[in-house]
C-alpha positions as CSV (number, residue, x, y, z in Angstrom):
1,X,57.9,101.4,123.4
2,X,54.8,100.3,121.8
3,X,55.3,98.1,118.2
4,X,53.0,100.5,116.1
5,X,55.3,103.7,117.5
6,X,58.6,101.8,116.7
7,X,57.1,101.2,113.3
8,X,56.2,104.5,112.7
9,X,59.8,105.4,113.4
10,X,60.8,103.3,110.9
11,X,58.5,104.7,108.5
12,X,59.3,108.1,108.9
13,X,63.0,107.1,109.0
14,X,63.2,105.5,105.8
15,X,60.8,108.1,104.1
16,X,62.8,110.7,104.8
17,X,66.1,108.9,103.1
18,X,64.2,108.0,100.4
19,X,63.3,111.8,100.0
20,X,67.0,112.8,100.4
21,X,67.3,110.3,97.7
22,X,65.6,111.9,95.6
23,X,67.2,115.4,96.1
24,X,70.6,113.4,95.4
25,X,69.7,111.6,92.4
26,X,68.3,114.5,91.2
27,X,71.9,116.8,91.7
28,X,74.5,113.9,90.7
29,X,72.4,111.8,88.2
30,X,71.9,107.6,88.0
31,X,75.6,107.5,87.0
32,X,76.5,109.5,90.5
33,X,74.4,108.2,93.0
34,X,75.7,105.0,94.8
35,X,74.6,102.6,97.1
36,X,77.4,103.8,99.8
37,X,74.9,107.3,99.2
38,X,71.7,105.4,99.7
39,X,73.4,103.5,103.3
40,X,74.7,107.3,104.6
41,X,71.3,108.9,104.4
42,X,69.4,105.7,105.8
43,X,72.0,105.5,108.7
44,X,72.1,109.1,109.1
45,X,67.8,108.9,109.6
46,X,67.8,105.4,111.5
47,X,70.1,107.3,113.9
48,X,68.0,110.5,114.2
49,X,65.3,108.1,115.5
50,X,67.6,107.4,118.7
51,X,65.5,103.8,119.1
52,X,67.3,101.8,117.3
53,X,70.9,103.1,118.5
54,X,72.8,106.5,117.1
55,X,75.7,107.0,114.7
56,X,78.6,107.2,115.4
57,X,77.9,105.0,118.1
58,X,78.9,105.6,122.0
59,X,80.0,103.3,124.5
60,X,77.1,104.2,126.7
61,X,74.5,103.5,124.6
62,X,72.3,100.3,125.3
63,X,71.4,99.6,120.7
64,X,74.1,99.6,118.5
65,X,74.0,100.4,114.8
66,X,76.5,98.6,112.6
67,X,77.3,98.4,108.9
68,X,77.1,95.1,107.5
69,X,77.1,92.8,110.6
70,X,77.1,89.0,109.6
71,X,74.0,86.9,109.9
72,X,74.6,83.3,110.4
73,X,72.2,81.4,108.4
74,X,71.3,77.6,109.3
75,X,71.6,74.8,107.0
76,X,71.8,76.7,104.1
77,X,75.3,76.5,101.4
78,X,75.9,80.2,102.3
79,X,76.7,80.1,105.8
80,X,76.4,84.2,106.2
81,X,74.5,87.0,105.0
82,X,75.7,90.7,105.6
83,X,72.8,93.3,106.4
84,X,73.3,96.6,104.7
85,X,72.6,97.9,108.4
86,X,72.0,96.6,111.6
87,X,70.5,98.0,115.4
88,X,71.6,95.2,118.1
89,X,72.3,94.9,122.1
90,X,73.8,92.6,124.2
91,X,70.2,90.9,124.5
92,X,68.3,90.9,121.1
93,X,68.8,92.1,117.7
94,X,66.5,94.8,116.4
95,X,66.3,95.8,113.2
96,X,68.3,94.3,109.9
97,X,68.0,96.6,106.9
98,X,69.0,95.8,103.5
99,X,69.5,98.8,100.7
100,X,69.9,98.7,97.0
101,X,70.1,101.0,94.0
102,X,69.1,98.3,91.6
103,X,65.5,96.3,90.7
104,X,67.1,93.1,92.7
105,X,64.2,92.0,94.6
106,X,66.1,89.2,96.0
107,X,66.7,91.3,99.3
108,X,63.1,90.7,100.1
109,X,64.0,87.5,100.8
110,X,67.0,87.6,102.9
111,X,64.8,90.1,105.1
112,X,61.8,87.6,105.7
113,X,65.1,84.8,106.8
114,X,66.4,87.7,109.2
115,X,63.0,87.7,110.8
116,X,62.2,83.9,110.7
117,X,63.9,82.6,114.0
118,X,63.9,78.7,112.1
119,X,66.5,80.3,109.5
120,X,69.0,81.6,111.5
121,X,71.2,82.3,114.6
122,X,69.4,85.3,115.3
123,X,66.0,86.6,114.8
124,X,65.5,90.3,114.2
125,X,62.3,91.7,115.3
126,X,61.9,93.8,112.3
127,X,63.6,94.0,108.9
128,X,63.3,96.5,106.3
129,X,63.9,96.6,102.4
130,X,64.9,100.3,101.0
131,X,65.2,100.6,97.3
132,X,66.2,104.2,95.7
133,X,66.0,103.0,92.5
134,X,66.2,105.8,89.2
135,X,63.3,105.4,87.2
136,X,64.8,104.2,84.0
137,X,66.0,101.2,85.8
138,X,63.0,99.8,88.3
139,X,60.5,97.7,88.0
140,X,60.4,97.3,92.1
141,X,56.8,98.4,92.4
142,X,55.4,94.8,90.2
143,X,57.7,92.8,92.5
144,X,56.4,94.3,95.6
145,X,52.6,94.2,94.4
146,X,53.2,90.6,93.4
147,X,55.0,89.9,97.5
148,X,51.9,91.5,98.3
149,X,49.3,89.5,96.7
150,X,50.9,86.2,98.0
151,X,51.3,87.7,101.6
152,X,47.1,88.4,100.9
153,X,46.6,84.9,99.5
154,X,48.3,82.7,102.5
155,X,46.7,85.1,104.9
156,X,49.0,86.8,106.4
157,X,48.0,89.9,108.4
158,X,50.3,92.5,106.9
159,X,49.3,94.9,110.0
160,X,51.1,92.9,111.8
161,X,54.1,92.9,109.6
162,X,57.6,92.6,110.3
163,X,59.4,93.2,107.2
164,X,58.6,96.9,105.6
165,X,59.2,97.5,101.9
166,X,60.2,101.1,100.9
167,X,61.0,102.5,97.4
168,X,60.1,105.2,94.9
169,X,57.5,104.5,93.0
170,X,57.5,105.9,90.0
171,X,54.7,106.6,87.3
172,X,54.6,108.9,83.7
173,X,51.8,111.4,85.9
174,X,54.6,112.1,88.0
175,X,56.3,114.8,86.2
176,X,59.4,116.8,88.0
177,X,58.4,119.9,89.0
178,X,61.5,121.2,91.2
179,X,59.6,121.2,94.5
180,X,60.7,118.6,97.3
181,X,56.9,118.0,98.1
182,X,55.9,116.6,95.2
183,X,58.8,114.2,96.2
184,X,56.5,112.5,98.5
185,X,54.2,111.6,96.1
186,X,57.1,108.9,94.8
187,X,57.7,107.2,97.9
188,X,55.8,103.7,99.2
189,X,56.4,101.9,102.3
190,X,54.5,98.8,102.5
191,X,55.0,96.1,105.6
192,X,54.4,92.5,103.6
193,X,55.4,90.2,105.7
């Protein structure tokens, strides 16, 4: 399969969590929606693509998709990272996702070492950072401007990306109206490195 139609997979895939996001943190509230919420509905859409492996996983199936595999980093006092969610085979490792319901922009990081084959065991050919973060609380959408200025300034050719960003953007225009579409208006995906 082609890069840009795996990538659109992706897209679409973690879209439509962060849209079921959404719908959740809208039902249970900040104080009821938890990051174990966040890594069902990504797995659940990740697995709907069929690419990168499906969940529950079967014993025929070529891609794999695990919670929390461990990454062994290289020369680095941490010896292991653990992916929020992972697509692997015998062969290569696909996709490393990591998920979080807080402004931690940190994650951006370990994703660019999961696809940099000098900083580890393994190199994944994609990575992907998913934030479903309640609007009192983020501040994501600075961080991920200011990843995206340097990516600009050192050249690098975020077409070409590896490592997609995807959050809810929120601004005081978007006011709740009870429709899912205007959901859609809140969600960014942005490949920055």
């Amino acid at each position: 399969m082609e890069t840009e139609a795996i990538k659109k997979k992706l897209e679409t895939a973690l879209k439509n969590s962060l849209q079921q996001a959404l719908i959740e943190m809208e039902s249970v509230g900040k104080v009821g929606f938890s990051e174990e919420a966040l890594r069902y509905l990504v797995m659940s859409e990740i697995s709907k693509q069929k690419y990168w492996g499906t969940f529950p996983n079967e014993p025929k199936t070529e891609n794999k998709l695990l919670f929390e595999q461990e990454y062994q980093r290289l020369k680095i006092k941490r010896k292991t990272l653990k992916p929020d969610i992972v697509s692997i085979n015998e062969h290569e490792h696909l996709l490393a996702i990591e998920l979080k319901i807080k402004s931690d922009i940190s994650d951006v990081d370990k994703c660019k070492e999961y696809i940099d084959e000098t900083k580890g065991r393994a190199c994944f050919k994609m990575a992907a950072c998913v934030y479903a973060i309640h609007k009192d609380l983020t501040q994501i959408a600075f961080h991920v401007e200011t990843k995206i200025k340097h990516a600009n300034k050192i050249g690098i050719n975020r077409k070409n990306g590896r490592l997609l960003v995807a959050f809810i953007e929120w601004h005081d225009d978007f006011k709740y109206s009870g429709k899912t579409n205007n959901y859609k208006k809140r969600i960014r995906l942005e490949w920055i490195y």
